[in-house]
C-alpha positions as CSV (number, residue, x, y, z in Angstrom):
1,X,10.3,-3.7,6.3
2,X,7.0,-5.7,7.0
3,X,6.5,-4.4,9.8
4,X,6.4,-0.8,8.3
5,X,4.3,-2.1,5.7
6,X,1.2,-3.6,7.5
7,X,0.6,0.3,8.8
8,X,1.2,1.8,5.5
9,X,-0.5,-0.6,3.0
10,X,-4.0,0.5,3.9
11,X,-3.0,3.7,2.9
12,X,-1.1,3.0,-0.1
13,X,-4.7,1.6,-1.0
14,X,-6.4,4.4,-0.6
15,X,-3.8,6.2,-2.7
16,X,-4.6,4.1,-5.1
17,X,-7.7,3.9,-5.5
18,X,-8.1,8.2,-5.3
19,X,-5.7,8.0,-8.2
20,X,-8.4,5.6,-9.9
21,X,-11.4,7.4,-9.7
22,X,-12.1,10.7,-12.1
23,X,-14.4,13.7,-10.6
24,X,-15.3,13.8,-14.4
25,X,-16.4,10.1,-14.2
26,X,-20.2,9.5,-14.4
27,X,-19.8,5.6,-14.6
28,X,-21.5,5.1,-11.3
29,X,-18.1,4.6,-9.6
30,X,-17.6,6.4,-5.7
31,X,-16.4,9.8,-5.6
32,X,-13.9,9.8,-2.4
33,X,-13.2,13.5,-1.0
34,X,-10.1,12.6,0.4
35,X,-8.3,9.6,2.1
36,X,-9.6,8.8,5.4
37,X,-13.2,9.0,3.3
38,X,-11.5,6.3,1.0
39,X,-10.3,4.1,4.3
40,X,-14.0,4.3,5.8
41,X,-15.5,3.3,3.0
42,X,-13.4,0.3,2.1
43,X,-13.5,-1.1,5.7
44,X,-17.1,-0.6,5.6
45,X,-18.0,-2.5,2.6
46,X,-14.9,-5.0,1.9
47,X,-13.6,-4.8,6.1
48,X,-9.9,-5.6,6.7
49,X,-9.1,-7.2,3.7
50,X,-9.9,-4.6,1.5
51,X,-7.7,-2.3,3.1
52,X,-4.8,-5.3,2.7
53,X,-5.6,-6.5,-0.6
54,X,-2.7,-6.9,-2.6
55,X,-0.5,-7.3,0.5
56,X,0.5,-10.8,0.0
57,X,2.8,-9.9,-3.5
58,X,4.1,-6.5,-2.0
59,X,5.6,-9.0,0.6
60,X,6.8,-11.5,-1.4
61,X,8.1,-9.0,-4.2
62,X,9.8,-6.6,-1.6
63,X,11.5,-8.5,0.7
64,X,14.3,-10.2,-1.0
65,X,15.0,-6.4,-2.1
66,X,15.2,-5.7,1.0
67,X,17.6,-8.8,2.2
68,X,20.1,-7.8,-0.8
69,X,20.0,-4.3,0.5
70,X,20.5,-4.6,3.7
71,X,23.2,-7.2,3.1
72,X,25.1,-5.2,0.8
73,X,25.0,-1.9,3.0
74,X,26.5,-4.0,6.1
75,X,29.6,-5.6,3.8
76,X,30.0,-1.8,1.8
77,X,30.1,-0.3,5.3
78,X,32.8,-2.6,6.9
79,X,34.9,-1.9,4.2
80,X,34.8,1.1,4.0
């Protein structure tokens, strides 16, 4: 669960923001060539908390997921 999550959110960020930017854009926006380009350039300019931003609702949103699935898979197992 959160564990898991603080190595993958930085790249789920840079996911992200590759799926944001357009080769055909011309708006003066960065033009990554892949994603340790995108990681680089966050940490340089924003550092660690650009590469966690939006970590804090992931978190909060995901975990009682988790709690319900985890709780129903233990109960379904045991009776089955």
């Amino acid at each position: 669960g959160i564990f898991s999550r603080i190595f993958t959110h930085p790249l789920d960020t840079a996911k992200a923001r590759l799926q944001a930017t357009s080769p055909s854009s011309t708006s003066g926006s960065v033009h990554y060539k892949g994603p340790w380009q995108v990681l680089r350039h966050t940490f340089q300019t924003e550092g660690i908390r650009g590469l966690y931003r939006g970590f804090g609702p992931i978190i909060v949103g995901g975990t009682p997921g988790t709690m319900m699935y985890l709780c129903t898979y233990e109960i379904l197992k045991e009776r089955l």
